[in-house]
C-alpha positions in Angstrom: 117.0 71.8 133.1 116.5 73.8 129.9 117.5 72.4 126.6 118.6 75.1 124.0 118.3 74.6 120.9 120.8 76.7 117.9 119.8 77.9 114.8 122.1 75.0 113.4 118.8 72.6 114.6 116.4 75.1 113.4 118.0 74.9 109.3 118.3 71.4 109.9 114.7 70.8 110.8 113.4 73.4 107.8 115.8 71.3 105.0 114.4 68.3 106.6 110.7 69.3 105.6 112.0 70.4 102.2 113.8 67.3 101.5 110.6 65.5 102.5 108.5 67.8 99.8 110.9 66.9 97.4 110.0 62.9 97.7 106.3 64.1 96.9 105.3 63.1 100.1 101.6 63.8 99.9 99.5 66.0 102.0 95.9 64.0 102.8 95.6 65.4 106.2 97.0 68.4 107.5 97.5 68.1 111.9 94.6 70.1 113.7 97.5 72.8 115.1 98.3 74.1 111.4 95.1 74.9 110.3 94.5 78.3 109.6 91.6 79.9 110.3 89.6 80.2 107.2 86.4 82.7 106.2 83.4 81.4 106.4 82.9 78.7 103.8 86.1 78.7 102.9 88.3 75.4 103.0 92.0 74.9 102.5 93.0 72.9 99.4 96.0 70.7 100.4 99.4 71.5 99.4 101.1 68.0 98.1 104.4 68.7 98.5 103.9 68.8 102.9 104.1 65.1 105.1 101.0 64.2 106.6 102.6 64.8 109.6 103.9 67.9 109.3 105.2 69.5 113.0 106.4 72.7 113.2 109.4 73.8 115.6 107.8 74.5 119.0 108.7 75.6 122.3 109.8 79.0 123.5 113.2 78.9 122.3 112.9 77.3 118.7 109.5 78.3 116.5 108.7 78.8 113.3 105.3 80.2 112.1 103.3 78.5 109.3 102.3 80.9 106.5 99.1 79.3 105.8 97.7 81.1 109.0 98.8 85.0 108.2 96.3 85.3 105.4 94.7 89.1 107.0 97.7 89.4 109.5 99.7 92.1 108.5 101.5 91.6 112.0 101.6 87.7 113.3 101.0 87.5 116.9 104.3 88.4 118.9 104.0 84.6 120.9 104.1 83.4 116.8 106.7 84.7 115.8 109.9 82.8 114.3 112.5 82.9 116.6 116.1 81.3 116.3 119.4 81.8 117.6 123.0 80.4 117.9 123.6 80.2 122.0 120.2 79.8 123.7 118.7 83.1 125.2 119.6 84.7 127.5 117.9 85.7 130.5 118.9 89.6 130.8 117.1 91.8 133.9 116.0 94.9 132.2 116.4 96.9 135.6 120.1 96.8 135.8 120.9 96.5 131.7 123.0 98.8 130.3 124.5 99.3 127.1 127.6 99.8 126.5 129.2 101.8 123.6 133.1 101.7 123.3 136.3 101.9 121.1 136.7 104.9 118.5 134.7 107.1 120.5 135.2 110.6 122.0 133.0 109.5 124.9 132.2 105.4 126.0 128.4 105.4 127.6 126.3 103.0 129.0 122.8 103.2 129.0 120.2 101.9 130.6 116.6 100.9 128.9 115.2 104.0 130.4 117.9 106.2 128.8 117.0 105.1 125.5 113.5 105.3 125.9 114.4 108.9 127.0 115.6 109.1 123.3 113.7 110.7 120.2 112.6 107.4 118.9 110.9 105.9 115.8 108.8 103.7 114.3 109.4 101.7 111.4 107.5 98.4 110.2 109.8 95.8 108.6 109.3 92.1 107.3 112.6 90.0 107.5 113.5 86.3 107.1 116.3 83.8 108.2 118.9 83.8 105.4 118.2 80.0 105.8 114.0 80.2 105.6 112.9 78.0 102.5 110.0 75.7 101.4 108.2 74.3 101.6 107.4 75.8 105.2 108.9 79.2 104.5 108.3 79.8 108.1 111.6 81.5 109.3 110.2 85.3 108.9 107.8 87.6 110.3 106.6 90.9 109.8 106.4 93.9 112.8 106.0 97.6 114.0 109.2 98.0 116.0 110.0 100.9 118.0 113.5 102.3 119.1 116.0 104.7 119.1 118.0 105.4 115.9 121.5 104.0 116.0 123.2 107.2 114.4 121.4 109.0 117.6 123.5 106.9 120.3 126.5 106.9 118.0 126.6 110.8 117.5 126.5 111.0 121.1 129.2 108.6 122.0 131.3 110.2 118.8 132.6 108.3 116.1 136.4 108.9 115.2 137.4 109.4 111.9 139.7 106.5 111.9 136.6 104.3 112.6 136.1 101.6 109.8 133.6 99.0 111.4 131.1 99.1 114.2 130.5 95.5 116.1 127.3 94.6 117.9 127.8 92.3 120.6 124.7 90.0 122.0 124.4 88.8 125.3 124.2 85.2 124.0 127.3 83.5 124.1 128.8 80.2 123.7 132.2 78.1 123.1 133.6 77.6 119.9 136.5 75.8 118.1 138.0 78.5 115.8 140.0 77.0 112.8 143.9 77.9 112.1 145.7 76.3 109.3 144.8 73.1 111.2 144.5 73.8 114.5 141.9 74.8 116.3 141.3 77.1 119.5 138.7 76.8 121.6 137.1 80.2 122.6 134.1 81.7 124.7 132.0 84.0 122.2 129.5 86.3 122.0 127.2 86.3 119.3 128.5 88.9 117.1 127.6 90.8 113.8 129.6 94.4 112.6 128.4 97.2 110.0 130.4 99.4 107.8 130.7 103.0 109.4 128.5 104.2 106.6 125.8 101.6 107.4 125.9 102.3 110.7 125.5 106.1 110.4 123.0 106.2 108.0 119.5 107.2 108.8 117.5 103.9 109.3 119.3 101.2 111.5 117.4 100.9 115.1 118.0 100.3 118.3 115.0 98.8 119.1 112.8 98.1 122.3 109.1 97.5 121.5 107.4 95.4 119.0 103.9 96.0 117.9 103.8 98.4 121.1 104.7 95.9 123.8 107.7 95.5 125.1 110.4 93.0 123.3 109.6 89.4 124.5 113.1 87.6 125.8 112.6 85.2 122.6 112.6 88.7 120.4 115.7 90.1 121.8 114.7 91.8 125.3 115.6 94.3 126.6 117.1 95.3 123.2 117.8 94.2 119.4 119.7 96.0 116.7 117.2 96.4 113.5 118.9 96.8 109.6 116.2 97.3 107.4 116.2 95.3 104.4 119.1 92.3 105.5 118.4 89.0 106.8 117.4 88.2 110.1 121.4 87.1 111.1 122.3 91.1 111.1 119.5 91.9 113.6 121.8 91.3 116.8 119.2 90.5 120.0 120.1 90.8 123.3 122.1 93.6 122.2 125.2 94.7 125.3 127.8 96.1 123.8 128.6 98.3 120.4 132.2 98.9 119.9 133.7 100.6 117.4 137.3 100.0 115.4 139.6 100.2 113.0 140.2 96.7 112.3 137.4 95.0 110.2 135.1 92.6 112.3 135.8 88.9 111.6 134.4 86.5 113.6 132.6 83.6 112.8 128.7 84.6 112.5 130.3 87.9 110.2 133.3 86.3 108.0 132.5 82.3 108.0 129.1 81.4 109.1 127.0 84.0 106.7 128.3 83.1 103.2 126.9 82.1 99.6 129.4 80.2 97.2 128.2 80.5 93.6 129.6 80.0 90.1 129.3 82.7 87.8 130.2 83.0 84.3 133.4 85.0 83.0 134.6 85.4 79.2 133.5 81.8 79.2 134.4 80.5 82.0 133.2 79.6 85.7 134.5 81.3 88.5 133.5 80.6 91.9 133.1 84.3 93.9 131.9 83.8 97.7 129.8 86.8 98.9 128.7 88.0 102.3 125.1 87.7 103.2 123.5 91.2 104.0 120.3 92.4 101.9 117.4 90.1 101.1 117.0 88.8 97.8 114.0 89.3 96.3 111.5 86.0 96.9 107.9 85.4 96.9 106.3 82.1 97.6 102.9 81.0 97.4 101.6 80.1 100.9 98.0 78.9 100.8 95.1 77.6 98.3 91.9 78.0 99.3 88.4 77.4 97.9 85.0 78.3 98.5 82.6 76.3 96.4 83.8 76.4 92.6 86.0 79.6 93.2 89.5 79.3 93.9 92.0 81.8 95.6 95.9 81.8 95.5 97.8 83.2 98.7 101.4 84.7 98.6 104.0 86.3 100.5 106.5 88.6 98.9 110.0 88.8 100.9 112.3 92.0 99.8 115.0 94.5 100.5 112.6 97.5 100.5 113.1 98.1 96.6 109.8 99.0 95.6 108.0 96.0 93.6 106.9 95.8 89.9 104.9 93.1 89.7 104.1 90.0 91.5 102.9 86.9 88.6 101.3 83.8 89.3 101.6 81.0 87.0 99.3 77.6 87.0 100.8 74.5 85.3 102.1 75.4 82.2 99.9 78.6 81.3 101.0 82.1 81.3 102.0 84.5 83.8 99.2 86.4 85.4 99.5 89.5 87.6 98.1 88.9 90.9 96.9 91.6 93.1 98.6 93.6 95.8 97.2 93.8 99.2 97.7 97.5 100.1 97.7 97.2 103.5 101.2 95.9 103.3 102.8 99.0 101.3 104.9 100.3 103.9 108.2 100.7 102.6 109.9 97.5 104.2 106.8 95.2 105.2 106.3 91.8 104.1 103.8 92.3 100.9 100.7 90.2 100.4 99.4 89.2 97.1 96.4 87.4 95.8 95.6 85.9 93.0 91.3 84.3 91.7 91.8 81.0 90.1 88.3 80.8 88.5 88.5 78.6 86.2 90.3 75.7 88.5 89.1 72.0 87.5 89.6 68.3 89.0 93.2 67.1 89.6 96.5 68.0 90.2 98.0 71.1 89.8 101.4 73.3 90.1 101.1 77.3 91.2 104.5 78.8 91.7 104.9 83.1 91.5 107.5 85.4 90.7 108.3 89.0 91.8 109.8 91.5 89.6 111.1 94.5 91.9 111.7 98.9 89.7 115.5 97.5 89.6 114.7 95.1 87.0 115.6 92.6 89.9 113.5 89.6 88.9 113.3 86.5 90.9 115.7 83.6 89.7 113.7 79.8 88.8 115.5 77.1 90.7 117.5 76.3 87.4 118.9 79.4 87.7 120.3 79.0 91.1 122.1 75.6 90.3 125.1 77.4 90.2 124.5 78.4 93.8 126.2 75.8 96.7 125.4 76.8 99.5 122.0 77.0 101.1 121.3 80.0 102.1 119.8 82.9 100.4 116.5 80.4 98.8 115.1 82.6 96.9 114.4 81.1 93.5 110.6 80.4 92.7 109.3 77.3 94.2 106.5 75.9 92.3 103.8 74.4 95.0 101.5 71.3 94.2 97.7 71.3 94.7 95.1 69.1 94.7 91.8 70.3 93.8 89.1 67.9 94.6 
């Protein structure tokens, strides 16, 4: 029998290995499986805020990558990538799938793989985490080429009505669950579900997607297809995508009105109001992911995270010194792809050490410390800067 295992395990297990960098638990020898391979002379320099025995998520159904080992991979492996979900996955055969489209339609369809395919389709590479990916792992993301059919292309053929206010993507994943009233609750079978506005939905770059670095989706990735939204969290990109209805009536079940929320205080005329907001676009984060050394030269290794708003600056900072600009890679300038950044520490002596970055994005959107964030409650959306120790030897 298989065990599935939710995305409710796979936060558990990530806040786990943060609350265990928070103790200072030290770093003196990092398991064989989580070493990344290294140029030639080149040796890791071990983070001290990781267990020695750190174990990442396996399996086929539960995974999360470790960042140390994407230093040169634009596009992790596709059996690497980070994979979660809320009701197992589903085993779908791709010879008799069909997708349906219904509601506010002139026309309902239902399309099989091969009649998208048929489709003018497109390309777009895009980098996106789990609203719940933080340190000191970070290893809820991943960066691809995806291929698929744009979503505005199946809706114009099915007809949207004018009186349409909210398109709902439906997974094949489903699963019971105990829906809350005024206190009582009703037990339900559910699909994973997740809507868009009308507007989102008809604008030019949401995907229906089918390939992923030009093979075919894996069943852990979504097969035989996933909705892609550019520039949101990983929750919004529906896999195992059935049916797409359209309505009037906004969308609000759990994973869209109670599951994806962030609580926060802010500040008005003096005083603190609390003012909960859906979880949609990324929010700007960068994270320094490896330290390596070859010899007396030192090199820091980062990952920028973003909603597609071109960047800045990314800044590097080394104990209590000032910011310096590290260096783009431009290999990972397309529009929404994870960006890599680099930073020579040259001058690096004896001893422990903190590195933590910052990204700046052309908004003037500048990553928040973790200060900054204590106003935030809940834990998702981690994006504040999170200062990594080293040990140099």
């Amino acid at each position: 029998m298989t065990t599935l295992s939710t995305r409710r395990d796979i936060l558990k297990g990530s806040l786990a290995l943060a609350s265990l960098g928070a103790f200072g638990l030290s770093c003196r020898g990092i398991p064989e499986e989580v070493i990344p391979v290294l140029a030639q002379n080149e040796t890791l320099v071990p983070f001290l805020d990781l267990p020695d025995e750190l174990r990442l998520v396996r399996g086929p159904e539960r995974r999360m990558i470790d960042i140390r080992k994407i230093d040169g991979q634009i596009y992790p492996p596709v059996d690497q990538w980070a994979t979660t979900q809320h009701y197992g996955h589903p085993v779908v055969d791709g010879t008799t799938y069909r997708l349906h489209v219904s509601g506010l339609v002139n026309e309902s369809l239902s399309l099989s793989l091969d009649d998208l395919r048929e489709m003018p389709s497109k390309d777009l590479v895009f980098g996106f985490e789990c609203s719940g990916n933080g340190g000191p792992v970070n290893g809820l993301c991943g960066n691809g080429s995806w291929t698929g059919v744009p979503l505005r292309t199946v809706l114009d053929r099915a007809g949207v009505s004018s009186s349409a206010r909210d398109v709902v993507f439906f997974g094949a994943d489903r699963g019971e669950e105990e829906v809350p009233f005024r206190g009582t609750t009703f037990p339900v079978d559910q699909q994973y579900g997740r809507s868009l506005s009308r507007e989102k939905a008809l604008s030019s770059e949401p995907l229906l997607v089918y390939a992923l670095n030009g093979e075919t989706l894996t069943r852990s990735q979504g097969f035989p297809l996933r909705l892609l939204v550019p520039g949101w969290y990983g929750m919004a990109q529906v896999k195992w995508l059935s049916e797409i209805h359209v309505q009037e009536d906004q969308y609000l079940g759990k994973h869209q009105a109670r599951q994806y929320r962030t609580l926060r205080g802010v500040m008005v005329n003096g005083e603190m109001k609390w003012k909960e907001t859906a979880i949609t676009r990324m929010r700007l984060k960068s994270f320094i992911a490896r330290v390596t050394h070859d010899g007396n030269r030192h090199k820091i290794f980062g990952v920028v995270l973003h909603d597609g708003t071109p960047l800045q600056s990314v800044e590097v900072k080394i104990d209590d010194g000032t910011w310096q600009p590290a260096a783009l890679d431009p290999r990972t300038n397309s529009k929404y792809s994870w960006k890599f950044f680099t930073l020579d520490w040259d001058d690096a002596t004896a001893g422990e050490h903190t590195v933590v970055s910052r990204v700046t994005d052309s908004a003037g959107n500048v990553q928040p410390t973790q200060a900054e964030q204590e106003t935030k409650k809940t834990f998702l959306e981690r994006n504040g800067q999170f200062p990594r120790k080293v040990l140099i030897a």
